[in-house]
matplotlib code that plots the C-alpha trace (Angstrom):
import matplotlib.pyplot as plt

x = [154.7, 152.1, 149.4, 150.7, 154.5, 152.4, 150.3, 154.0, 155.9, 153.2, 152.7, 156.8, 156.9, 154.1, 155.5, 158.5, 156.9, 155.4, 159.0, 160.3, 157.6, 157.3, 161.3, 160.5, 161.1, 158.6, 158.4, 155.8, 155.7, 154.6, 151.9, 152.5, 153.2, 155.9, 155.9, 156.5, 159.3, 161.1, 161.7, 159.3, 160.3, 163.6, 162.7, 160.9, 164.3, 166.2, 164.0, 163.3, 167.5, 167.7, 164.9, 166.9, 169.8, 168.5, 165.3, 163.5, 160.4, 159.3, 155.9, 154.7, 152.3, 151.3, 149.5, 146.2, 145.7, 147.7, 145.9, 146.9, 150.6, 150.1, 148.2, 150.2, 153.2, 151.4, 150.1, 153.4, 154.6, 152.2, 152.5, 156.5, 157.8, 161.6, 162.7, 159.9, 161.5, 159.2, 160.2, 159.5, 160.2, 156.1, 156.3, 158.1, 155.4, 153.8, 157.0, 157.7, 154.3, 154.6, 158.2, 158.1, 155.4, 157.4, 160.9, 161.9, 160.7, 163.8, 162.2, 164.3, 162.8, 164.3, 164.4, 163.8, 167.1, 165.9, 164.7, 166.8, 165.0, 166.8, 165.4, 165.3, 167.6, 167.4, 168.5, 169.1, 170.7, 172.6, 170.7, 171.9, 175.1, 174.0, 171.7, 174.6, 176.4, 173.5, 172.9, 176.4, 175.7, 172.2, 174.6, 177.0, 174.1, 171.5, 171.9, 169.3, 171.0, 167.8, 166.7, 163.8, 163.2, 159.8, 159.3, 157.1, 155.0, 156.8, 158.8, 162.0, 163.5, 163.0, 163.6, 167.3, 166.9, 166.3, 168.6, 171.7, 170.5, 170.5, 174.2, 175.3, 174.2, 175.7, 178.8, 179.2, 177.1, 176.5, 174.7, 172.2, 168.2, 167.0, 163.2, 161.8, 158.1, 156.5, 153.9, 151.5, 151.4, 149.9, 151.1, 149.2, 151.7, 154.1, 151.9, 150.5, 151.7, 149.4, 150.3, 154.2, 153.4, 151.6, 154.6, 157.1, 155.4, 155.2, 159.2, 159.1, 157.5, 160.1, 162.8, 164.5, 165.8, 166.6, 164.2, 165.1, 161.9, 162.5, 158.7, 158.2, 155.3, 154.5, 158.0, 156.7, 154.4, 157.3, 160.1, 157.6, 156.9, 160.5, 160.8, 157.9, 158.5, 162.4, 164.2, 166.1, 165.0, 166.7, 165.4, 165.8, 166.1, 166.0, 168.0, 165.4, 167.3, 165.8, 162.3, 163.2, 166.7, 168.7, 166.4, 167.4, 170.3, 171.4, 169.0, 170.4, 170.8, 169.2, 170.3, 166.9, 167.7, 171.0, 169.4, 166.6, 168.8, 171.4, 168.5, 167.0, 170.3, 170.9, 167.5, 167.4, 170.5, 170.2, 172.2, 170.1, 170.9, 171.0, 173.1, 174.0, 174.3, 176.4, 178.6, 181.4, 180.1, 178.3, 174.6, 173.8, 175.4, 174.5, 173.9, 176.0, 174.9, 174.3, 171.0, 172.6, 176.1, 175.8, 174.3, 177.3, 180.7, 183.7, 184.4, 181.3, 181.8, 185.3, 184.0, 181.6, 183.7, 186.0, 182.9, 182.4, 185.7, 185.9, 182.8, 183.5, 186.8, 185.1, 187.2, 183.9, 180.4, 177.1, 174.8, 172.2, 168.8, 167.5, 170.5, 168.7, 166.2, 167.6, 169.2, 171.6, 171.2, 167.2, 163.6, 160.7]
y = [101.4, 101.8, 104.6, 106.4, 106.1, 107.2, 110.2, 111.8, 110.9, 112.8, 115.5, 116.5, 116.0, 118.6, 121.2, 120.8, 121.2, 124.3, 125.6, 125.6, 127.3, 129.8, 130.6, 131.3, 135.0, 137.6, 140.5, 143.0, 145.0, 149.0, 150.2, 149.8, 146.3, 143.7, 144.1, 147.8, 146.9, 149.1, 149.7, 146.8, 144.4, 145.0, 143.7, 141.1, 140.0, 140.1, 137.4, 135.1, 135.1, 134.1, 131.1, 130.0, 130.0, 128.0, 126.4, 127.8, 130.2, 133.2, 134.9, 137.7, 140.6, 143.3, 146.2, 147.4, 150.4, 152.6, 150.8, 147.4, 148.4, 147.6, 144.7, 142.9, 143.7, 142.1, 139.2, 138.3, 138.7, 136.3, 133.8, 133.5, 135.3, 135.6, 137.9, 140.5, 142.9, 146.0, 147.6, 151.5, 154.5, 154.5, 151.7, 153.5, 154.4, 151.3, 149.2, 151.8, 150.7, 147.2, 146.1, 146.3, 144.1, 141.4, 141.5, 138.4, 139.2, 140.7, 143.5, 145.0, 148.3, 149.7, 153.5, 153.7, 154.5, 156.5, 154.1, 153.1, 149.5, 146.5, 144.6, 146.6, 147.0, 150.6, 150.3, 153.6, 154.2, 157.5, 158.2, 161.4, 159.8, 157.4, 160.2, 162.5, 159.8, 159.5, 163.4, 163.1, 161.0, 162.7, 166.3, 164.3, 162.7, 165.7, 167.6, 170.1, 171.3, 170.8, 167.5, 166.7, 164.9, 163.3, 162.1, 160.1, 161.4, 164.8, 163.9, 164.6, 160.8, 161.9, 165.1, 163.7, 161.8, 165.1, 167.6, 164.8, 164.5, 167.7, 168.7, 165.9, 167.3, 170.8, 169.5, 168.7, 171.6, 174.7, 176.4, 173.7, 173.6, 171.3, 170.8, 169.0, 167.6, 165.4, 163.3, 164.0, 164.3, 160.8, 157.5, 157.4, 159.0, 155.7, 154.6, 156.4, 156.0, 157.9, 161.5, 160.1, 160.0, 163.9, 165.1, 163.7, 165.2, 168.7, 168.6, 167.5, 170.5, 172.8, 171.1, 168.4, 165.5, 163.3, 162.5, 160.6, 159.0, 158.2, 157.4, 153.9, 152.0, 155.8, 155.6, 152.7, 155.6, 158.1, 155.3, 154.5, 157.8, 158.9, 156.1, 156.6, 160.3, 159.8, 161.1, 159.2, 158.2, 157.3, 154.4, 154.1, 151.3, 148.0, 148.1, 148.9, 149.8, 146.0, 148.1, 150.1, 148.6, 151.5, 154.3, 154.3, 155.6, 154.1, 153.3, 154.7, 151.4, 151.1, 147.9, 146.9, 143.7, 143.2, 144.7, 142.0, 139.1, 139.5, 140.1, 137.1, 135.1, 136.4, 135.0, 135.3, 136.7, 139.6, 142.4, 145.5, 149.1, 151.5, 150.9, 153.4, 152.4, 154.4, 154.3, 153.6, 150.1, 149.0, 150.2, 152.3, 152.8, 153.0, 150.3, 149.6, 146.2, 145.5, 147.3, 150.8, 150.4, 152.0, 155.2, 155.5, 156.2, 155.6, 159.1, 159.2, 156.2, 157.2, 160.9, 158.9, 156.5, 159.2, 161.1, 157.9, 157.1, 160.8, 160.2, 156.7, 157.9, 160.9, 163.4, 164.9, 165.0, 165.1, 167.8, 165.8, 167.3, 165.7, 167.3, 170.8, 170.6, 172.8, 172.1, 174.2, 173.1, 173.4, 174.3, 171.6]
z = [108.3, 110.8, 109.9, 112.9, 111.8, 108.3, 108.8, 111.1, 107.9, 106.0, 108.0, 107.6, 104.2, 104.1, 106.4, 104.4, 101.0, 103.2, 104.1, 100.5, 99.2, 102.1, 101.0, 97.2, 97.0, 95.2, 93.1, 92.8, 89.4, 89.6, 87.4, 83.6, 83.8, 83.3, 80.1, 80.1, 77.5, 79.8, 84.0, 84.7, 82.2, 82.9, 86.8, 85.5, 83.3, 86.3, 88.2, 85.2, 85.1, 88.4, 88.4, 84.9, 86.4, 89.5, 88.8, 91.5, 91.1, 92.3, 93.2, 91.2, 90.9, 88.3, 90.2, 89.3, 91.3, 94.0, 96.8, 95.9, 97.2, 100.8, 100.4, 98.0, 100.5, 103.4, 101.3, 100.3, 103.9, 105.5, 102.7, 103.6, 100.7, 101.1, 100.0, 98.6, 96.3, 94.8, 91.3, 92.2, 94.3, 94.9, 97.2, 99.4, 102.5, 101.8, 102.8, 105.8, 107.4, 106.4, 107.3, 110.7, 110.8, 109.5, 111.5, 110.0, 105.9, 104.1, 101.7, 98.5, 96.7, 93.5, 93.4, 97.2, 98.8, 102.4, 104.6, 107.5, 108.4, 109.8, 107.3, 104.1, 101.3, 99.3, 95.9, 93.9, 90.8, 89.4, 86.4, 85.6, 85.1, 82.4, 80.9, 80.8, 78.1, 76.3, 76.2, 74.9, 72.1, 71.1, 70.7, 68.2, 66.2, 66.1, 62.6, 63.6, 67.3, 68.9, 71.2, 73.1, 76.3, 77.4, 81.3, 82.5, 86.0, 87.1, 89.9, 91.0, 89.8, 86.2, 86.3, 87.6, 84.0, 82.3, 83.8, 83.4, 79.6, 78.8, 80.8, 78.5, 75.3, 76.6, 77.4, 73.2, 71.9, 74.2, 71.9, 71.5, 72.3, 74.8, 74.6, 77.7, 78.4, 81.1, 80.6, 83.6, 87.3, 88.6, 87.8, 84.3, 83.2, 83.1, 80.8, 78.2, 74.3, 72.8, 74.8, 74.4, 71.1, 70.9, 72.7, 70.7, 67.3, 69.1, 69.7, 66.3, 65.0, 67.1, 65.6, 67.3, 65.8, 68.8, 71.6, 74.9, 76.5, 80.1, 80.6, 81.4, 79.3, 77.5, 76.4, 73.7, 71.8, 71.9, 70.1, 67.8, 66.6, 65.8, 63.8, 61.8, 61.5, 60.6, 63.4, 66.4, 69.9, 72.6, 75.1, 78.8, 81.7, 79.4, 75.8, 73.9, 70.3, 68.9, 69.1, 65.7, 64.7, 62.7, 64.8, 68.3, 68.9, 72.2, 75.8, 78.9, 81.0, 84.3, 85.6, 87.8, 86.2, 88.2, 91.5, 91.3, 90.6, 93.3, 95.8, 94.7, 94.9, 98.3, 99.4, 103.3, 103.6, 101.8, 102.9, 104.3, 104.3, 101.2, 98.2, 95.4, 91.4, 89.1, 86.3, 88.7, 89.8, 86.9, 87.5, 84.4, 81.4, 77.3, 74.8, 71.8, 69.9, 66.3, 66.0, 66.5, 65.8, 62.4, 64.4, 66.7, 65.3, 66.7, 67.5, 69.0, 71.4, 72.6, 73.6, 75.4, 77.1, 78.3, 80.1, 81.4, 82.6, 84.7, 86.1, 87.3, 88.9, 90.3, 88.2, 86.5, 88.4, 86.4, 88.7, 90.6, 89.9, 93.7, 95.4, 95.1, 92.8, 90.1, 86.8, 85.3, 81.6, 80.8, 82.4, 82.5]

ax = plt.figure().add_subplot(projection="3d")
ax.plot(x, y, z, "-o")
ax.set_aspect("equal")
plt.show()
């Protein structure tokens, strides 16, 4: 081989090398972390599945601070990232400005299900529904009548957690207290344990006896406070009942996990446009494994299942808090 014939032979094994690794897709992880135990975790599950599955990797980044958004997008974007898919509704202007910038760059958000972009997919989830059954099953469990809910950052997203939550736990007792909290108003709120943990003794105090934490990372403090004060918690997004075996009740799931997989396994060809995840087609849901199935009766389950069943073939409805901004079944 002459060094002509050499350095040409060299010079296409790098720009293929390049175009592999311009194709590995990327996630970016909102605030908290991936290791949130929780919404970001359950992202992160969702890629490591798919580079398991495949051997191939992916690009990643855990956010620092709101202004990091836009520049991760475009970083990822000019590297060749393929698809880039964002794990919260927060990314949602940052990804308006940037997509258009990159016709050819397929983009996947989580929670984000407005944008009409040619080369966006909008991925949002019915959480009422799922926090409707687990309302449900916090009604048939509480001996005292009286629940608690704690949010995360007061915004419409969780108070869609709440207001299902609580028309679940009316639906069994309609004489029963609802007590419902938020964190905070910036995105701290996804992650602080330590005011989880205040809020959840203060619900404590008035009586409830079951507390849901849809809260992100601040959801860790409030599951680990019901379990060392003796009451029951219910965990949200990832299947968090292995945190305090015999103490959580149930976790409504959220399945990011599932979004982020078949985005990556679609790679280029992702399919843009918004897409909707309810009980109906698998996207949230309760858990039921060995660390909680001596919480959950039988009774309890099929009650449970049956809501589930209506909803999925749209003979019930669970009231969307977004629709109108109003919740029938309790005040935040």
């Amino acid at each position: 081989m002459n060094i002509v014939t050499k350095l040409l032979s060299t010079a296409v094994g790098l720009t293929m090398s390049a175009g592999l690794a311009l194709a590995e897709p990327a996630i970016i992880f909102d605030l908290g972390g991936k290791f949130d135990k929780s919404f970001n975790e359950s992202a992160f599950t969702g890629a490591q599945r798919w580079a398991d599955e495949t051997g191939g990797s992916f690009r990643e980044i855990e956010l620092q601070n709101e202004a990091q958004r836009e520049q991760a997008l475009r970083r990822f974007a000019e590297a060749g990232a393929n698809p880039i898919v964002m794990a919260g509704f927060a990314f949602a202007d940052s990804l308006g400005k940037v997509a258009p910038d990159y016709p050819d760059t397929k983009f996947a958000v989580i929670d984000v299900n407005w944008l009409s972009l040619p080369n966006v997919r909008g991925i949002g989830f019915n959480e009422h529904e799922g926090s409707y059954l687990v309302g449900m099953l916090a009604a048939q469990a509480s001996k005292t009548g009286t629940v608690g809910f704690v949010g995360g950052m007061d915004i419409p997203l969780i108070r869609r957690f709440g207001c299902g939550y609580a028309q679940g736990v009316k639906a069994v007792n309609p004489n029963a207290t609802i007590i419902a909290n938020m964190t905070g108003t910036t995105p701290a709120a996804w992650n602080d344990p330590v005011k989880g943990s205040e809020l959840t003794k203060a619900q404590i105090s008035q009586g409830a006896d079951v507390v849901y934490a849809a809260a992100g990372g601040t959801g860790v403090g409030v599951l680990q406070t019901a379990a060392d004060e003796g009451i029951l918690s219910i965990g949200v997004d990832a299947n968090q009942n292995y945190l305090h075996p015999g103490q959580v009740l149930t976790s409504m799931l959220k399945r990011v996990d599932n979004a982020v997989y078949e985005a990556f396994l679609a790679g280029e060809n992702l399919e843009t446009g918004n897409f909707q995840m309810g009980i109906a087609n698998g996207g949230v849901g309760y858990a039921l494994d060995e660390h909680n199935a001596s919480l959950v009766s039988s009774d309890m389950k099929a009650a449970v299942d049956a809501a589930a069943s209506s909803i999925a073939n749209g003979s019930m409805s669970v009231h969307n808090y977004t629709d109108d901004e109003t919740c029938p079944a309790v005040s935040f």
